[in-house]
VMD Tcl script that draws the C-alpha trace (Angstrom):
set ca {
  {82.21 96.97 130.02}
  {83.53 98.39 126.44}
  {82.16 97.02 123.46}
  {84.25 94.01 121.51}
  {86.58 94.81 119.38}
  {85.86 94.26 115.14}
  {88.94 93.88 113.18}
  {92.20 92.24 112.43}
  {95.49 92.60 114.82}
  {99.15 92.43 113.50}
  {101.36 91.08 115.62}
  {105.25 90.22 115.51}
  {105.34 86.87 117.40}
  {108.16 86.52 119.48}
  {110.35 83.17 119.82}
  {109.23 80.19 122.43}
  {105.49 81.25 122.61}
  {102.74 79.67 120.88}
  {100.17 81.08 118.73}
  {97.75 80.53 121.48}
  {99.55 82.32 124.20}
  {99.67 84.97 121.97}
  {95.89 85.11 121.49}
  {95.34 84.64 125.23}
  {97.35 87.78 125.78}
  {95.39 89.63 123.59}
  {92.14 88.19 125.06}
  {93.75 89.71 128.13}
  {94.67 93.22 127.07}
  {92.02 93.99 125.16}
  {89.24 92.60 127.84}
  {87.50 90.21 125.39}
  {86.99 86.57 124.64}
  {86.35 86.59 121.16}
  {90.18 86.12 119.49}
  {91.66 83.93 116.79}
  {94.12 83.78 114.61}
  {94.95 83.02 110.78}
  {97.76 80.38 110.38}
  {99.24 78.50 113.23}
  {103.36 79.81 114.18}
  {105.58 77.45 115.57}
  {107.09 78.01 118.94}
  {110.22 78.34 117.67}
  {109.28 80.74 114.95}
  {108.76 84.72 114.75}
  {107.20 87.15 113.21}
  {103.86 88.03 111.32}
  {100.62 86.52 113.26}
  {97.42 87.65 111.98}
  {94.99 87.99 115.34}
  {91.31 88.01 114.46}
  {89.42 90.02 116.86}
  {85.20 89.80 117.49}
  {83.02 89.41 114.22}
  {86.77 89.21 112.12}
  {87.18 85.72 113.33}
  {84.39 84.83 111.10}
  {86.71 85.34 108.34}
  {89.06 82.86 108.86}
  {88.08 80.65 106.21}
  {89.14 83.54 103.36}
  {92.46 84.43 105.13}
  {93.97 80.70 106.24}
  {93.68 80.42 101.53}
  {96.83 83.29 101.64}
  {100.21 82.52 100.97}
  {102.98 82.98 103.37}
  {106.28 84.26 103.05}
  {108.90 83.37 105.41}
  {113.00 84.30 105.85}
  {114.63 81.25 107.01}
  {118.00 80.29 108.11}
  {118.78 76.28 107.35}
  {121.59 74.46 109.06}
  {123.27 71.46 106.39}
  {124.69 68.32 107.85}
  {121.93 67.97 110.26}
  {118.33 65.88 110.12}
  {116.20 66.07 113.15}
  {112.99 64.53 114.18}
  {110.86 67.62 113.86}
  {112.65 69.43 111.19}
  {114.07 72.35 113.39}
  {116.75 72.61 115.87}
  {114.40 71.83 117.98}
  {114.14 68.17 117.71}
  {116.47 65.29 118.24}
  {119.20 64.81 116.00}
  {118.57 61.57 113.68}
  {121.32 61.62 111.57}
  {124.41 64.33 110.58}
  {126.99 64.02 108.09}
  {129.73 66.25 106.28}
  {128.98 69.09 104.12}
  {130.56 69.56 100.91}
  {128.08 71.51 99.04}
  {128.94 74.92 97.16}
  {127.01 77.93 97.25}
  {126.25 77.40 93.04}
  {125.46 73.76 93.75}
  {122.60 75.17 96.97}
  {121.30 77.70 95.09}
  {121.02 75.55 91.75}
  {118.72 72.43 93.92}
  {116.82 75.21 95.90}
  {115.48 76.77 92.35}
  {114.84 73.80 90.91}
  {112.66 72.82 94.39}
  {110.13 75.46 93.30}
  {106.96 75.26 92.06}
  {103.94 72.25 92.76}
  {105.81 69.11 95.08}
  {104.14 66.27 96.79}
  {106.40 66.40 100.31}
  {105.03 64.53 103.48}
  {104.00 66.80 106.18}
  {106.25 67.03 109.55}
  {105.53 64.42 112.02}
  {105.85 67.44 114.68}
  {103.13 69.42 113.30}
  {99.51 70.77 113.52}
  {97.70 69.10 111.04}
  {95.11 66.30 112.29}
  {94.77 62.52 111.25}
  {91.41 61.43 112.89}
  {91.06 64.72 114.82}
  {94.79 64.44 116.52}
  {97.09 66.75 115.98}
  {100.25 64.87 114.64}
  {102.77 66.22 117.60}
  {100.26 64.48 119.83}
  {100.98 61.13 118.32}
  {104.61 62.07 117.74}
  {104.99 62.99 121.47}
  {103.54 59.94 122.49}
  {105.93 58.03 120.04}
  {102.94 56.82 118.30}
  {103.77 55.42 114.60}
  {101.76 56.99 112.81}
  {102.69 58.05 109.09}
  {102.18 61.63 108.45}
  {100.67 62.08 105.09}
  {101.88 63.52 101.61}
  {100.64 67.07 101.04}
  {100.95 69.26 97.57}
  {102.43 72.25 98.22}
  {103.63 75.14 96.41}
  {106.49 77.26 97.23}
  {108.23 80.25 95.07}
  {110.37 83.41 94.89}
  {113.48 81.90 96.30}
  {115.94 84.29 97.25}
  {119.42 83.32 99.05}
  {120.42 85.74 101.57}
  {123.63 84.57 102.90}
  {125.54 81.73 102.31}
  {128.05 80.73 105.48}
  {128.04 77.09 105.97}
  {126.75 74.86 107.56}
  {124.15 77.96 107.81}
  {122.40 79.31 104.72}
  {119.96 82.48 104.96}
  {117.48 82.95 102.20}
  {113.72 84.02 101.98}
  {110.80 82.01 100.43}
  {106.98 82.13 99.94}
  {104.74 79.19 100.11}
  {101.16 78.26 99.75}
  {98.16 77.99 102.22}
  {99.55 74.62 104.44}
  {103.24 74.52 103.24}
  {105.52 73.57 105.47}
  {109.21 74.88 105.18}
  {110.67 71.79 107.06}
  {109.59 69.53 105.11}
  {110.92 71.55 101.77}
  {114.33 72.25 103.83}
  {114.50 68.45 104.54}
  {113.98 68.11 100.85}
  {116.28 70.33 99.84}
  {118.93 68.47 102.17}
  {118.19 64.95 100.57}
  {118.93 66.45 97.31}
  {122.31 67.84 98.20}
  {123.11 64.58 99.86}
  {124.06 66.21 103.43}
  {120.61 66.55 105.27}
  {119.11 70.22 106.19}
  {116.79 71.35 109.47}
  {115.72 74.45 110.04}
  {117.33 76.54 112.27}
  {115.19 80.32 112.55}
  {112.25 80.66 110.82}
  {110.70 84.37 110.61}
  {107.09 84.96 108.71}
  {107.21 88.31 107.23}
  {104.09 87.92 105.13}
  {100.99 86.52 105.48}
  {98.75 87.34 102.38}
  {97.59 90.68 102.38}
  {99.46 91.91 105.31}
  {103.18 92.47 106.00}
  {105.29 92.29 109.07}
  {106.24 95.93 108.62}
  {102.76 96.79 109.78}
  {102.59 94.58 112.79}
  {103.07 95.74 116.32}
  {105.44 93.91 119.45}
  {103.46 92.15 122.44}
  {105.44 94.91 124.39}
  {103.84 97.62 122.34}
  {100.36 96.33 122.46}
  {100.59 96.00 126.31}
  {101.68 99.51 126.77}
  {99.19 101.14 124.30}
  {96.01 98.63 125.28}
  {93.02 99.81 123.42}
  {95.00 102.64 121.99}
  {96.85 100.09 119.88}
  {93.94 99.69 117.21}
  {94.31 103.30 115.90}
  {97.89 101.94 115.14}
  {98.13 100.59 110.90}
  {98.84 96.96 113.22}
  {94.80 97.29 113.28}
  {92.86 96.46 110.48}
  {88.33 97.48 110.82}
  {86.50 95.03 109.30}
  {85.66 96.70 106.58}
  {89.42 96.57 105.14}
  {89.95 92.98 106.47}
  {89.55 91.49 102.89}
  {91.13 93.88 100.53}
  {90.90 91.40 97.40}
  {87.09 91.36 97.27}
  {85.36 93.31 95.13}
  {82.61 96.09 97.38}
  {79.29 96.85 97.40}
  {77.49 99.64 99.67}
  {74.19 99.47 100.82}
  {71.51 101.74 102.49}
  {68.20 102.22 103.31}
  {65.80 99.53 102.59}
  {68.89 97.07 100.81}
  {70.88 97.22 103.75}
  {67.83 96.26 106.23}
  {66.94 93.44 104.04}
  {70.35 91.91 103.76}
  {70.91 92.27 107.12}
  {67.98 90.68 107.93}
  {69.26 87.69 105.25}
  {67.75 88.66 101.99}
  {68.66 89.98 98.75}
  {66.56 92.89 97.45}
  {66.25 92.94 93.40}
  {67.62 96.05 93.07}
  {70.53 94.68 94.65}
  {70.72 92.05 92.16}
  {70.03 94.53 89.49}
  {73.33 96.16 90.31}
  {75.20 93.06 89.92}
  {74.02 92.21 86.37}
  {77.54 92.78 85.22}
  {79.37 90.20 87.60}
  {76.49 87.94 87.22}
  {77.24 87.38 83.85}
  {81.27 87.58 84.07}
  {81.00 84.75 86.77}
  {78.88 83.01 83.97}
  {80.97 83.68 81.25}
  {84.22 82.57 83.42}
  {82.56 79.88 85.28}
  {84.55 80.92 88.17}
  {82.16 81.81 91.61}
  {82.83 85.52 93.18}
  {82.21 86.74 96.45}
  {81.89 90.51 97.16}
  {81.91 92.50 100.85}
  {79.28 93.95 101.61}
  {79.46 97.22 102.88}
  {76.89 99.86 104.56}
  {76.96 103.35 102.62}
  {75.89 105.77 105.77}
  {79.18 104.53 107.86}
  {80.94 102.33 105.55}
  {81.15 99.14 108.18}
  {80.79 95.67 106.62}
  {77.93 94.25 106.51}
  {78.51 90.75 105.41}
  {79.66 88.66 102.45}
  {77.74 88.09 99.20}
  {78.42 85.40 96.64}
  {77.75 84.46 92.94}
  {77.94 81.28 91.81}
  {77.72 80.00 87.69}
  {73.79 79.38 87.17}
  {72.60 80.46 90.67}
  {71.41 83.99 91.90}
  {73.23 85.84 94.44}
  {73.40 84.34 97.92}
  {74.35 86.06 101.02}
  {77.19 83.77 102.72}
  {77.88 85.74 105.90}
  {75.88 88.59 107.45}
  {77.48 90.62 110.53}
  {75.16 91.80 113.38}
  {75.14 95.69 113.86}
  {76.00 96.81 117.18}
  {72.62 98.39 116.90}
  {69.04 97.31 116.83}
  {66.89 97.42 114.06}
  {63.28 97.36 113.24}
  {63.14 95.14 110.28}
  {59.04 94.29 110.47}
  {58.89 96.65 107.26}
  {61.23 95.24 105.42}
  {59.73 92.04 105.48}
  {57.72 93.03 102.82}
  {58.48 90.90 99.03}
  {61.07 91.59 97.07}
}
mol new
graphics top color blue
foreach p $ca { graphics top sphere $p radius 0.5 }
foreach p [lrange $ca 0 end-1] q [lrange $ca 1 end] { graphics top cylinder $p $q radius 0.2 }
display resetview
């Protein structure tokens, strides 16, 4: 049996499969059980799904914080139950909106709103799911959410259809801006195609088809859709380690040379007040290691450490620091 794979997985999600058929497909291809993924896709929705792959679905936590950009299409005149065109209709009414007037109400529906989350969605009230209760027709009031959405940009403007692309925060829901955006122009608004073509650091232009995965198999992860674990988290700052400081991390300590070296961010997280994490890296082969982290008035504590594939003999490094 091959050894799991390490890394991140782009994907283009096709239409009417969830994000977990998805991930069993990949457990499936690539012989292994250990697969996740980073942000939940509709069923309806395409586009950029961000697989997680062996010790990479330990890092879930730092890529679910990324924003998301999405290119949506948004049918006027219509309000349905779950926001898309998949639901049932609730209410429709004429449209009389101009292309000025839409474009005017979708800038101004930028920036930090308080908008209630979909009933039809994945987010939990006492560890339920709320399209469990909403598929059971329980009443249960979905709850108001901040979220943050920016760089609007209209695409085409054919009513009752309007195609435009925006980019939102971690846990914003288009819907429930779209609905928004309806109630302000008066007419109602659903979703009608929603396609993610950015999920913070990656792009949909690197991601590979189901089709293209299956056909390649393993030889899909020397594709750019594969990310190693040692790029999976691009925005943190890296530190290499060898000899004695890498056997002592790994075996979940902190040498003071190590600390030494970080004199400078230990006093910029100080100054700033603001914590910093930093990926650890090894120097002899460059894979990560684990994840270290600074915090104001602390000293530097390892938050994650990632087992090597192969053994070490750590007795001497045991000794004190």
């Amino acid at each position: 049996m091959s050894a799991p794979v390490d890394g991140i997985l782009l994907v283009d999600k096709p239409t009417g499969k969830t994000s977990h058929d998805i991930v069993q497909r990949v457990r499936y291809v690539l012989g292994q059980r250990a697969v996740g993924h980073a942000g939940t896709l509709d069923p309806m929705a395409t586009g950029l799904l961000v697989l997680l792959l062996g010790q990479a679905t330990k890092l879930s936590d730092y890529l679910l914080q990324g924003d998301k950009g999405y290119q949506v299409q948004i049918q006027l005149g219509v309000l349905t139950d779950t926001g898309d065109t998949t639901g049932e209709i609730l209410a429709q009414k004429p449209v009389e909106t101009t292309q000025s007037q839409f474009e005017r109400e979708a800038i101004e529906l930028q920036g930090e709103l308080s908008l209630r989350v979909p009933k039809f969605a994945a987010a939990k009230i006492r560890g339920k799911p709320l399209y469990k209760y909403a598929r059971e027709q329980q009443d249960i009031e979905p709850p108001e959410k901040r979220m943050r959405f920016y760089e609007y940009k209209q695409i085409d403007f054919n009513l009752p259809y309007v195609n435009l692309e925006l980019k939102c925060s971690k846990g914003g829901y288009v819907r429930a801006w779209a609905e928004a955006l309806g109630a302000k122009l008066g007419c109602g608004a659903t979703v009608s195609c929603l396609r993610r073509f950015f999920s913070s650091p990656y792009h949909l232009s690197a991601s590979t088809t189901l089709d293209e995965m299956e056909t390649q198999s393993k030889g899909i992860l020397s594709s750019p859709s594969f990310i190693p674990m040692a790029a999976c988290l691009p925005h943190l700052e890296s530190l290499y380690l060898q000899g004695r400081d890498e056997l002592l991390f790994l075996n979940g300590q902190v040498s003071r040379s190590v600390q030494a070296r970080l004199i400078v961010q230990l006093r910029e997280v100080i100054g700033t007040q603001q914590a910093r994490e930093i990926s650890v890296l090894s120097a002899s082969d460059h894979k990560m290691l684990g994840i270290l982290e600074i915090r104001p008035g602390e000293e530097v504590k390892i938050r994650r450490v990632f087992p090597r594939s192969h053994p070490y003999d750590l007795d001497w490094a045991r000794s004190p620091l």
